[in-house]
C-alpha positions in Angstrom: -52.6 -26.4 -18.8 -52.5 -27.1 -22.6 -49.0 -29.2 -21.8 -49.0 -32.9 -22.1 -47.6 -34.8 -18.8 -46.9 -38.3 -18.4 -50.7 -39.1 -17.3 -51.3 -38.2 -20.9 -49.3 -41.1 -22.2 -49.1 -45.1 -21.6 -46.0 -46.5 -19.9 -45.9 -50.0 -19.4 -43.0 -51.3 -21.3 -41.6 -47.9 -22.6 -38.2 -46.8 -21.9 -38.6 -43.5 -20.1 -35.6 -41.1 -19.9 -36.1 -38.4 -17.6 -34.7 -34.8 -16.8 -35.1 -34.1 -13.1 -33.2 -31.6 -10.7 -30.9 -33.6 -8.6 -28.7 -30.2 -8.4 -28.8 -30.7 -4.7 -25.9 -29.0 -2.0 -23.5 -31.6 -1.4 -20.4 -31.2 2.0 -17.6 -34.0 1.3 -19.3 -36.2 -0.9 -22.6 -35.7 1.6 -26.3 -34.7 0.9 -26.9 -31.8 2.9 -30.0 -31.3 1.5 -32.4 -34.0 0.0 -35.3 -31.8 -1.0 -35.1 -32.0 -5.1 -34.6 -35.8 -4.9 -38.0 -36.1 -2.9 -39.3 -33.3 -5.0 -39.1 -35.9 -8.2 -40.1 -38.9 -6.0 -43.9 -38.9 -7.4 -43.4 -38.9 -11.2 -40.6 -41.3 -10.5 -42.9 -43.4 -8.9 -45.7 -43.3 -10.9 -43.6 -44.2 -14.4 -42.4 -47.3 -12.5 -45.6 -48.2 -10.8 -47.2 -48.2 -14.6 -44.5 -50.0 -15.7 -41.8 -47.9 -17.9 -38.2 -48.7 -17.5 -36.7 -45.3 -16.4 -33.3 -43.6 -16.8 -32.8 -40.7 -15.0 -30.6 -37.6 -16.1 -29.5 -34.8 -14.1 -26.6 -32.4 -13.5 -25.0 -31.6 -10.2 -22.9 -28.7 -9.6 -20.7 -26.9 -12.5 -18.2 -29.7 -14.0 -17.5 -27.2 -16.8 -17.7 -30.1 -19.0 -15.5 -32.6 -17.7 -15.8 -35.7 -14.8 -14.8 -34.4 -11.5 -15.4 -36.8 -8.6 -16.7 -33.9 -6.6 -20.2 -33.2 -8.8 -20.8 -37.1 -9.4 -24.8 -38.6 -8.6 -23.6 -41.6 -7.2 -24.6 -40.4 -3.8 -27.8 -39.0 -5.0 -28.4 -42.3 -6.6 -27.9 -44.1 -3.0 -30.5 -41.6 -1.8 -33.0 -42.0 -4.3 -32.7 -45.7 -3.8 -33.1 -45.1 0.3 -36.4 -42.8 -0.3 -37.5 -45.3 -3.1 -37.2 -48.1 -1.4 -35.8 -50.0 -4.1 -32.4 -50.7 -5.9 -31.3 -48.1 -8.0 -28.6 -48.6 -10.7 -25.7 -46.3 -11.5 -24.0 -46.1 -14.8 -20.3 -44.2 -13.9 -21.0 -42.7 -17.5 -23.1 -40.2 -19.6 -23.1 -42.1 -23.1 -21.7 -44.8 -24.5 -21.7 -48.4 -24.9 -21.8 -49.1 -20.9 -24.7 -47.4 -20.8 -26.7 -49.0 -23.7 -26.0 -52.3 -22.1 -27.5 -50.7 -18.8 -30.6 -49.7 -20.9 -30.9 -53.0 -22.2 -31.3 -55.0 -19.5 -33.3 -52.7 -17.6 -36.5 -54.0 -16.6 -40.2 -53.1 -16.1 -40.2 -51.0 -12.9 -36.5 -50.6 -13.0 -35.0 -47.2 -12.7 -31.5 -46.2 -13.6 -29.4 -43.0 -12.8 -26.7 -41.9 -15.1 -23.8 -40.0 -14.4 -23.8 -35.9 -14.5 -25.2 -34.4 -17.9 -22.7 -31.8 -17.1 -19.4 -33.9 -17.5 -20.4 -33.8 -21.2 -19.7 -30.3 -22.7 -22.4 -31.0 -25.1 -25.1 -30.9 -22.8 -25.2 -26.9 -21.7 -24.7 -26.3 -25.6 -27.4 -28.7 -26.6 -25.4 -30.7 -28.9 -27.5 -32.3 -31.2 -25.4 -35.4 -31.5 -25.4 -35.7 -27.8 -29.2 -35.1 -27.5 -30.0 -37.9 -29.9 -27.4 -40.3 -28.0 -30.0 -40.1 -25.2 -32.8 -39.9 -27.2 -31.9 -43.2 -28.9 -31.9 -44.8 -25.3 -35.8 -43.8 -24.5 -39.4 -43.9 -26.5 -40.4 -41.2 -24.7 -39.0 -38.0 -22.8 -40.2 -36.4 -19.5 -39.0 -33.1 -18.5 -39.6 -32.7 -14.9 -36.7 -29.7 -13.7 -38.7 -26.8 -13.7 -35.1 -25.4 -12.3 -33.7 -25.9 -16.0 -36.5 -25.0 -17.6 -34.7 -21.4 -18.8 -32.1 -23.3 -20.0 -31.9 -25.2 -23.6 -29.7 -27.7 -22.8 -29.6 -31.0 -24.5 -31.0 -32.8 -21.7 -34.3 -31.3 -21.4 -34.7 -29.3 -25.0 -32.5 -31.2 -27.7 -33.5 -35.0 -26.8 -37.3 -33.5 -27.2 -36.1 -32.9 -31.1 -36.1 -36.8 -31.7 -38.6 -38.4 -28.9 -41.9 -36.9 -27.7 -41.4 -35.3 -24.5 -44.4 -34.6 -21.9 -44.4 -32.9 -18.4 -43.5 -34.5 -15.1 -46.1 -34.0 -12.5 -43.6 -30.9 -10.4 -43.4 -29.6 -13.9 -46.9 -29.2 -14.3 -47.1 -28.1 -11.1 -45.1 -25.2 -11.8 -46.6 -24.4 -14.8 -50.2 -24.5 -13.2 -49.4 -22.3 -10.6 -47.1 -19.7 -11.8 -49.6 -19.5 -14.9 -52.0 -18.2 -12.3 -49.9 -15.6 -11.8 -49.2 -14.4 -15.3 -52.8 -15.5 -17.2 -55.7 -13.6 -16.5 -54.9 -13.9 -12.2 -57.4 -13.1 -9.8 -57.9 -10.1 -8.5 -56.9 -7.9 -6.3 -53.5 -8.8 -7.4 -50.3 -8.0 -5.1 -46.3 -8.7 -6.5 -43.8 -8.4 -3.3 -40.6 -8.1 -5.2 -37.3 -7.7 -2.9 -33.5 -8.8 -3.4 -30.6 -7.0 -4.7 -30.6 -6.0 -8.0 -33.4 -3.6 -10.3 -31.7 -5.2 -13.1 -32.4 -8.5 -12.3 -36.3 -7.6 -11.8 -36.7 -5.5 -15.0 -38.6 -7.4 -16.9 -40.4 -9.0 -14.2 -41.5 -5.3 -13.0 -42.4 -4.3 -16.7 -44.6 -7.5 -17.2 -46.3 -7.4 -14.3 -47.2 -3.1 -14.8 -49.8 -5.2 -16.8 -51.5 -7.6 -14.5 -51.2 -6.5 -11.4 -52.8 -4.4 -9.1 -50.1 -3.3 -6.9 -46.0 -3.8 -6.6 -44.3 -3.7 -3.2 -40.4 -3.0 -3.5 -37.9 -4.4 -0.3 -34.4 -5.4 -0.2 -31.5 -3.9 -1.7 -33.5 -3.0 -5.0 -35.5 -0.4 -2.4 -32.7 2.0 -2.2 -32.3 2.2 -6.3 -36.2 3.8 -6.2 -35.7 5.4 -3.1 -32.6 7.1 -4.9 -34.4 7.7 -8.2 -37.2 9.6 -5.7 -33.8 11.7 -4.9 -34.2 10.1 -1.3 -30.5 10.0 1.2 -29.5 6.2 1.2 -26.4 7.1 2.7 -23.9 4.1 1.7 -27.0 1.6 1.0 -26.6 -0.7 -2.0 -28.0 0.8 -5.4 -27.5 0.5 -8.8 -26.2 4.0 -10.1 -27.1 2.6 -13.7 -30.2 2.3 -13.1 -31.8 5.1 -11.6 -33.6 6.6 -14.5 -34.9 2.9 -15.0 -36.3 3.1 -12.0 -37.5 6.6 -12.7 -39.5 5.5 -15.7 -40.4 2.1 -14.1 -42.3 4.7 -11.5 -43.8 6.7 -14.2 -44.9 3.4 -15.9 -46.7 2.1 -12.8 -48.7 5.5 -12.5 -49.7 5.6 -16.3 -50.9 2.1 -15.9 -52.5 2.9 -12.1 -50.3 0.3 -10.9 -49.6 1.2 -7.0 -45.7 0.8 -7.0 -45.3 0.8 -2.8 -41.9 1.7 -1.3 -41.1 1.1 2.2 -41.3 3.8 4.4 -38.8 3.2 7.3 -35.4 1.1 7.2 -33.4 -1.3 9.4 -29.4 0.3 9.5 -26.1 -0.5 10.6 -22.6 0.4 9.9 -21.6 -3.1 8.6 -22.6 -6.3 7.0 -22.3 -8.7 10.0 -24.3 -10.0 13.2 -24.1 -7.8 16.5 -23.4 -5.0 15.0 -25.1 -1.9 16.2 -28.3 -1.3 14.4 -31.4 1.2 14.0 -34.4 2.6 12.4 -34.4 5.8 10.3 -37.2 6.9 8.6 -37.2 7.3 4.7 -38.3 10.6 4.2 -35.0 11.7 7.3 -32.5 10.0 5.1 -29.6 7.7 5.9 -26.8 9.3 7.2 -23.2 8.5 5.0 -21.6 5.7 6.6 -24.8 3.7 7.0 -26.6 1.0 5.2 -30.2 -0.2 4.6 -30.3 -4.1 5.6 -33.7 -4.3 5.9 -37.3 -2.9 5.6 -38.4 -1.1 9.2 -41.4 -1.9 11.6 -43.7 0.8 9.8 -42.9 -0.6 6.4 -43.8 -4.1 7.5 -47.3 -2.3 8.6 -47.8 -0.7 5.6 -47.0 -3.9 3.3 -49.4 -5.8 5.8 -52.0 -3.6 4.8 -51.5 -3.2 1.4 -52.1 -7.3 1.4 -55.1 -7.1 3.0 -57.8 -8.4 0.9 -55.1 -10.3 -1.8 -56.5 -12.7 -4.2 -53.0 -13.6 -6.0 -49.4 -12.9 -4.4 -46.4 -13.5 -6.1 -43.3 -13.0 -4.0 -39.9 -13.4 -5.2 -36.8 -11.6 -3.4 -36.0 -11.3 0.3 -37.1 -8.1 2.3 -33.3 -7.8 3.6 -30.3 -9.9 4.4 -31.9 -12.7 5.9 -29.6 -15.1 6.4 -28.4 -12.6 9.5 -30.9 -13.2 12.0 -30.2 -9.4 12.8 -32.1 -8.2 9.7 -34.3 -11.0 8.9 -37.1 -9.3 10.3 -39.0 -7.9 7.4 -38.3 -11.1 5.3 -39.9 -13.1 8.0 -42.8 -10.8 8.6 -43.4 -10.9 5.2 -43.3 -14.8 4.8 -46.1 -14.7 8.1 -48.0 -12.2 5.9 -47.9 -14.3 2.7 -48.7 -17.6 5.1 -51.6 -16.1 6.7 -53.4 -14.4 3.3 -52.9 -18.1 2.2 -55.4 -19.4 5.0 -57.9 -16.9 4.2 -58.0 -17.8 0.1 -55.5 -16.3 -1.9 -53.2 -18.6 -4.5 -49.5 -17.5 -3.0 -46.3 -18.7 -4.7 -42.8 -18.2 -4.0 -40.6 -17.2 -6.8 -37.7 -19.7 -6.3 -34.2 -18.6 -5.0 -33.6 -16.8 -2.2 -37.2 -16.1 -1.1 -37.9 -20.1 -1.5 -34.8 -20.4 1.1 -36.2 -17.7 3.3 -40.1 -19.7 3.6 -38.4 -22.8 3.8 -35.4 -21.2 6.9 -39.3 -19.7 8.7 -40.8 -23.2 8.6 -44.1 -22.0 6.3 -43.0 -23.3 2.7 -46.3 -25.8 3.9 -48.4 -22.6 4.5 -48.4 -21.3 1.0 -49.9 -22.2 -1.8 -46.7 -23.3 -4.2 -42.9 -22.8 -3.4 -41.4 -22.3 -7.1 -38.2 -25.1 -7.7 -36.4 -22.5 -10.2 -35.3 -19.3 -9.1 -33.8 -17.9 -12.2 -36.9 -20.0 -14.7 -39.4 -18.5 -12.4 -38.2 -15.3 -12.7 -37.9 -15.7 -16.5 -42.1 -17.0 -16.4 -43.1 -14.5 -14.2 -41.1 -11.6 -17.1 -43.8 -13.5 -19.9 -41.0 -15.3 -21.7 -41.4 -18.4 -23.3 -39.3 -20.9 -21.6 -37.4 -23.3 -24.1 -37.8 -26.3 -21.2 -41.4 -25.5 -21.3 -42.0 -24.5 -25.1 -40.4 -28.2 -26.2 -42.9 -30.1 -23.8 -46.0 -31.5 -26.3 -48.9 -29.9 -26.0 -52.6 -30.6 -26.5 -54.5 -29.8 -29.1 -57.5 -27.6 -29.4 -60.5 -27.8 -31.5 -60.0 -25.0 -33.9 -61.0 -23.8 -37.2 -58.8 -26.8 -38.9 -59.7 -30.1 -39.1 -57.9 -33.3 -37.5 -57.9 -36.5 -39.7 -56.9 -39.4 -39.6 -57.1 -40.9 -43.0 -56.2 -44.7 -44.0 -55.1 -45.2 -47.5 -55.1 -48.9 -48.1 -53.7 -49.2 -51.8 -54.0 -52.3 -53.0 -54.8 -54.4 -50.2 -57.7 -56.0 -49.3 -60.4 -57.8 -50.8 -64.3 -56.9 -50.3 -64.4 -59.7 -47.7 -61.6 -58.6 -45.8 -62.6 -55.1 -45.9 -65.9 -55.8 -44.7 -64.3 -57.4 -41.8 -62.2 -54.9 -41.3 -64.5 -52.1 -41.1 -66.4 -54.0 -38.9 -63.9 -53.3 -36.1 -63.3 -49.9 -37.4 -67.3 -49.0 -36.7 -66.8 -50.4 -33.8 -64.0 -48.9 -31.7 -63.8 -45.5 -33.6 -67.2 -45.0 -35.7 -68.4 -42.5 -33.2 -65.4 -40.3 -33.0 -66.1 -36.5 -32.7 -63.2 -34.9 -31.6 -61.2 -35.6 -35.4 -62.7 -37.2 -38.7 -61.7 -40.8 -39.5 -61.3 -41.4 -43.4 -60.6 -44.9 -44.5 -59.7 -45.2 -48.4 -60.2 -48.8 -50.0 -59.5 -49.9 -53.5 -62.2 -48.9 -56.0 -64.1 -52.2 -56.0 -64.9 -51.9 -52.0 -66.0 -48.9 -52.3 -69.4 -48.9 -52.0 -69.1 -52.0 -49.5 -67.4 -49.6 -47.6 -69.8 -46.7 -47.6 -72.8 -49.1 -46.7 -71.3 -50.1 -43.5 -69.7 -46.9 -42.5 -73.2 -45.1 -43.6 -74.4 -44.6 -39.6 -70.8 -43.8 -38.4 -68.6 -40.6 -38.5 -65.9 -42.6 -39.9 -66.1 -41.1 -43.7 -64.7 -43.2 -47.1 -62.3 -42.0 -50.0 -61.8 -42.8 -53.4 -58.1 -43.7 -54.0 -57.7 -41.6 -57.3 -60.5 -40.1 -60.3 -59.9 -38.4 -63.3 -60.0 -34.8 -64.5 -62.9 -35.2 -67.1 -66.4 -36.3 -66.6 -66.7 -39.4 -68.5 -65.2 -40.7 -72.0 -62.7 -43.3 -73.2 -60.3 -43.2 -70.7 -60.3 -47.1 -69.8 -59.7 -48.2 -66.4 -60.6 -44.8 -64.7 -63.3 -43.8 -62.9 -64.8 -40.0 -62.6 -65.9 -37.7 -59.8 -69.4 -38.6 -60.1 -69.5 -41.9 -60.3 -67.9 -41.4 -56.8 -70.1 -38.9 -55.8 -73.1 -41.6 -56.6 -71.7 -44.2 -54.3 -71.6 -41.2 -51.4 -67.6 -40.8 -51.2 -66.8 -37.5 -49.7 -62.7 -37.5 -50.2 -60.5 -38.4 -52.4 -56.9 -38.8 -52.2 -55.0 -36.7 -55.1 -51.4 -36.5 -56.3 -49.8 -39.6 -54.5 -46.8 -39.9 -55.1 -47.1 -43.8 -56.1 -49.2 -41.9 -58.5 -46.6 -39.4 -59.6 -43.5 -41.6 -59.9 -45.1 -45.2 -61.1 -47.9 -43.9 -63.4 -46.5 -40.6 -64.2 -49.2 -37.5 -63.1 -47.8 -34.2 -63.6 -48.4 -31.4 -61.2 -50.7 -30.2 -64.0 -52.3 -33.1 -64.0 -53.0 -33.1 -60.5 -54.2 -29.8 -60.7 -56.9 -30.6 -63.1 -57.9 -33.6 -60.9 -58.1 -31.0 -57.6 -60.2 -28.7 -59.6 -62.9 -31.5 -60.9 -62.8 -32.5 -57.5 -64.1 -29.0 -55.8 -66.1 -28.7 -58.2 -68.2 -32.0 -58.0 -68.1 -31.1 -54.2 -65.6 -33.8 -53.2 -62.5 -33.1 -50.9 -59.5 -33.4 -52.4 -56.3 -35.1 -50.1 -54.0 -33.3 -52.3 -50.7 -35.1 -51.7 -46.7 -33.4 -51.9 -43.5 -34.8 -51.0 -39.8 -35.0 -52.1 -37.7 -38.0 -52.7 -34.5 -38.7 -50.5 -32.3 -37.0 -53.6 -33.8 -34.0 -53.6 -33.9 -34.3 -49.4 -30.2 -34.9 -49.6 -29.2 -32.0 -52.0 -31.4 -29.2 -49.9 -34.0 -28.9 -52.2 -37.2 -29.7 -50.0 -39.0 -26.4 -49.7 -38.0 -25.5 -53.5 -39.8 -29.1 -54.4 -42.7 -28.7 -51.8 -43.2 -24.9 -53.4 -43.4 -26.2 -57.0 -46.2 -28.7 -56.3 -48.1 -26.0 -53.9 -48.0 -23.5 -56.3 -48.6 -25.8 -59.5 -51.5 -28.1 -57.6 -53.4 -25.3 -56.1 -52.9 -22.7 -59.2 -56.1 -21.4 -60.6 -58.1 -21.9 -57.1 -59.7 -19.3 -55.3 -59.2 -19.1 -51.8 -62.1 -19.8 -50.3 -62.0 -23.1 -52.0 -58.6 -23.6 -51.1 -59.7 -23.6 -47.8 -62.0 -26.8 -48.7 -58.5 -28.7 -49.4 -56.8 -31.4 -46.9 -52.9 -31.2 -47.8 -50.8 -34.4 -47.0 -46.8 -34.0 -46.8 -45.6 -37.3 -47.5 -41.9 -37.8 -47.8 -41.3 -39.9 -51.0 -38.3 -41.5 -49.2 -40.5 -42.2 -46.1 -42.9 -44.0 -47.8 -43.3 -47.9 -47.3 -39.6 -47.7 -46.3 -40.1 -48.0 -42.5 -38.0 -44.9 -42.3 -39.5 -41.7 -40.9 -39.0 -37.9 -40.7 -38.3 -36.9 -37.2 -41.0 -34.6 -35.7 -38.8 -31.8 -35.9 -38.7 -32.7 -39.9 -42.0 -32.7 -40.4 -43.2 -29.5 -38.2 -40.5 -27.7 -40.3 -42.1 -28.5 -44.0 -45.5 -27.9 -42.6 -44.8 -24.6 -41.1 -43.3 -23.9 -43.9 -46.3 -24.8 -46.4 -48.5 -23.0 -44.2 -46.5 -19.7 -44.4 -46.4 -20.8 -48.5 -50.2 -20.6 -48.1 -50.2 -17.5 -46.4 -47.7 -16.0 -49.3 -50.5 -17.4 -52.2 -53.0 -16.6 -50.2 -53.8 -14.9 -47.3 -53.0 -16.0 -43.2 -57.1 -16.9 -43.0 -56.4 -19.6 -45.9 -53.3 -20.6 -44.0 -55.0 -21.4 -40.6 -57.8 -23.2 -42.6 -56.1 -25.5 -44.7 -55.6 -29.2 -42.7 -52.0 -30.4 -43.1 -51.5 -34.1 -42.8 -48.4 -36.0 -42.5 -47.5 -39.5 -44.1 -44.7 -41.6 -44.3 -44.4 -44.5 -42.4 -46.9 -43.4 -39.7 -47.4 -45.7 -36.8 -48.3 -45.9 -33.0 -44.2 -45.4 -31.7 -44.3 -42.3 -33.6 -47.6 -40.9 -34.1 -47.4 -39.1 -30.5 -44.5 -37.0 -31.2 -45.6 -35.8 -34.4 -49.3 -35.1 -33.9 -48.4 -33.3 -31.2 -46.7 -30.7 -33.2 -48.7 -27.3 -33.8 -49.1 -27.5 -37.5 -49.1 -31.0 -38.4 -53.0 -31.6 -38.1 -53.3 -35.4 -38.8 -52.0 -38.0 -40.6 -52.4 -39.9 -44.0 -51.4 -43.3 -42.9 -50.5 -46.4 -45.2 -49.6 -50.0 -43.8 -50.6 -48.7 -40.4 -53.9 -48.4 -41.3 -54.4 -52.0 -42.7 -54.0 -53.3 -39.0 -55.6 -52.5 -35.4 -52.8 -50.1 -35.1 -55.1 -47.5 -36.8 -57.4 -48.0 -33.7 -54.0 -47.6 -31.8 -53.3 -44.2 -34.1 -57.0 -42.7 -33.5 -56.5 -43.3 -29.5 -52.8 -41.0 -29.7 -55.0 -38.4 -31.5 -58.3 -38.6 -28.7 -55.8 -38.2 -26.0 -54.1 -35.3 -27.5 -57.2 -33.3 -28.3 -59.1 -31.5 -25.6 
């Protein structure tokens, strides 16, 4: 899993706010059912045995946006505290000042519940106001209700706009598993799909023509097929709408020798209720007007059986028939033996969520399969292929790919020989062998070659500050590319914006500078940004165009490619404020589809993008673990150990 989870990230001390599924089925104010709180009990326990402080969010119910007594946590926060073993504190509230001051004074090891998301009307509209609120309580987010996971709701996708967020361990769980069913899944591969709508399996049934090697059709969704195949259903359940659907799902599955298996025999009755008189009709006789399919027949529970036989991956989602009627819960339960069993001899089996979790869980074998899904409706999205915003707005890990990672130190003017010297000495030690990103440190001019002498048997590379666009002359106080290139620098940082607002470079200046620079085989850290005016009257990408297109102008591509871009926020600079990850992945996306424009999408996916602007440990995670931000250029960070602090965020993130 390319996800982050909270293994990924260290605890102790940090406020952890986290989404979890308390949604459980509540009779006069009573638990009836306890199994999501104990679902959530390990990565609950693990963030307090490390340490974090932890506030918990979950809804309960449909509020509909206002407090009603009715959907409140407080009794699922008595329950947690029963199965934790601990006290558990309850904030009667969602936001607001009563829950700051519960925040506060939470301690280490301390957990806290707060009241239903749901009361808010903010949250199922993922309010961005509301979103930060929470946000502003944590450091970091964890997102463990897979059950949600479809949804974008404030609580689990808008609070990961402002803080990073990482995976709980059920989460991950869910995503591990149910990835085995949709990337690259073992083979033979066998989907059991049942319930009682076509429409509600459409795009399950259309993604899965790709993968897998055979679909068997129960439940109420038989009889739309079995009517498509002009079969008698008699007055079985079907979707009139969708008959040619299921005509052309049929065709589908032959093009793409997909075995599409219908049941071949049917359990009947004249009504919908227990005792009733029932039998067995065969398919291919028709169901007599009057009568209704409730279930799949003895012979179809054979011929499923055997179409199992030899399963490496089963997916089943969707009752066989209505089995919460003992009367025809036959097939269902035959099926969940089947699934059980083909578990024990070595297939991966997973449960769908919903109704067919309910059924595994009514025949006592949810412990006989492999995984029992948490989200009916967000399994049923993963298993159609769609990208799940709960999931999508989890961090993930980075790759080695054709870009660089960096993390570059630019130290201005700070440090003297001595203290560099020092400095570098704990530099070599803690990160000099780094392979996974480059580490670039950037001293003032005099240190230099101090600097390349003791970093000469490291992988920790130096950069000059600034050089000039000519080769040598009268230009006092500069110094040129080769007299770099003769102490053994390798980068050099370009187009600072100290450089452009204090000493005046132009873009065309800059872009004489990145051309010397390439050519005396030095890479450039060519440096763009926009002050907070221009931020403030929308001008951003208009700015960060203009010195794109002015720096790089003149450049062929291929050397393009041999260029380390650095978006640095003029108003985040030395100001302590910072642009939000969601900031910053939006300007770099953006100058890598610039790049593509100017260029082509090869030169785009090349080019390393750094970010700088106030860069330091508490933020570093969520923005380095943004897709196109590739780095950063750090300032008063990397004057400190926190630049050992900074290269550890980034070694954790990469695999």
């Amino acid at each position: 899993m390319d996800k982050m989870t909270i293994k990924d990230i260290e605890l102790k001390g940090k406020k952890v706010i986290m989404r979890v599924d308390f949604n459980v089925p509540m009779k006069d104010g009573v638990i009836t059912n306890d199994k999501r709180i104990k679902a959530a009990l390990p990565t609950i326990k693990h963030a307090l045995n490390e340490g974090a402080k932890v506030i918990l969010l979950s809804h309960l119910g449909r509020p509909k946006g206002e407090p009603k007594p009715e959907f409140s946590l407080k009794p699922v926060a008595e329950r947690l505290a029963e199965l934790l073993g601990q006290e558990v504190k309850f904030v009667p509230e969602v936001v607001g000042d009563e829950v700051k001051k519960a925040v506060d004074e939470l301690k280490e090891g301390e957990v806290l519940v707060l009241e239903n998301t749901r009361y808010m009307k903010g949250e199922t509209k993922n309010d961005p106001e509301l979103a930060k609120q929470w946000a502003e309580l944590a450091d970091i987010h964890v997102n463990d209700a897979f059950g949600t996971a479809h949804r974008a709701h404030a609580s689990n996708v808008g609070i990961a706009q402002y803080i990073p967020s990482v995976a709980g361990f059920l989460m991950e769980k869910e995503i591990k598993f149910l990835s085995k069913a949709t990337a690259n899944p073992e083979k033979p591969y066998v989907v059991i799909l049942g319930g009682a709508k076509v429409s509600d399996k459409i795009g399950v049934i259309t993604n899965l023509l790709e993968v897998a090697d055979k679909i068997l059709i129960g439940g109420a969704m038989m009889f739309t097929f079995l009517k498509a195949l002009g079969k008698e259903i008699g007055s079985s359940k079907f979707e009139e709408d969708k008959v040619d659907l299921a005509k052309e799902l049929l065709e589908k599955a032959n093009e793409k020798g997909v075995e599409l298996v219908l049941p071949v025999d049917a359990v009947i009755a004249q009504k919908l209720e227990a005792g009733v008189e029932k039998k067995v009709v065969k398919i291919e006789d028709g169901i007599e007007d009057g009568w209704m399919g409730l279930d799949i027949g003895p012979e179809s529970i054979e011929l499923f059986k055997s179409k199992l036989a030899g399963a490496k991956t089963v997916v089943w989602n969707g009752p066989m028939g209505v089995f919460e009627i003992d009367d025809f819960a036959t097939g269902t339960k035959e099926v969940a033996n089947m699934v059980a069993e083909i578990t024990d001899e070595g297939a991966i089996t997973i449960i769908g969520g919903g109704d067919s979790a309910a059924a595994i869980e009514k025949f006592g074998l949810e412990r006989k399969v492999s995984h029992v899904s948490t989200g009916g409706g967000a399994s049923l999205e993963f298993l159609e292929g769609k990208e799940l915003p709960g999931i999508a707005s989890i961090a993930s890990k980075k790759k080695i790919n054709k870009r660089k990672y960096i993390l570059a130190g630019n130290w201005k003017m700070n440090k003297t020989n001595l203290e560099a010297a020092e400095f570098i000495s704990k530099l070599t030690a803690k990160i000099g062998k780094e392979k996974k990103f480059e580490v670039v440190i950037a001293p003032t001019f005099l240190a230099l070659e101090k600097a390349v002498d003791l970093t000469a048997s490291t992988n920790i590379n130096v950069a000059a500050q600034n050089m000039h666009f000519e080769d040598k002359g009268a230009f006092t106080g500069e110094v040129s590319a080769d007299m770099l290139k003769s102490l053994g620098v390798n980068y050099v940082i370009l187009g600072h914006s100290e450089r452009r607002n204090i000493f005046g470079e132009t873009d065309e200046i800059i872009n004489k500078k990145i051309k010397k620079a390439l050519e005396k085989d030095l890479t450039p850290i060519f440096c763009i940004g926009e002050k907070l005016e221009e931020r403030e009257k929308d001008l951003t990408f208009n700015v960060i165009e203009k010195q794109v297109k002015e720096g790089l102008y003149g450049i062929e591509k291929e050397d393009v490619k041999k260029i380390v871009i650095a978006y640095e926020p003029v108003w985040a600079i030395g100001t302590g404020k910072v642009a939000t990850p969601e900031q910053a992945e939006e300007v770099h996306a953006y100058i890598r589809k610039l790049l593509s424009e100017m260029f082509d999408e090869d030169v785009a996916e090349s080019v390393t993008i750094l970010y700088g602007g106030s860069v330091k440990p508490e933020n570093y995670f969520g923005l380095f673990t943004k897709p196109n931000i590739d780095g950063g250029l750090v300032g008063g960070a990397s004057l400190k150990e926190s630049f050992i602090d900074l290269a550890d965020i980034m070694r954790t993130i990469i695999v």
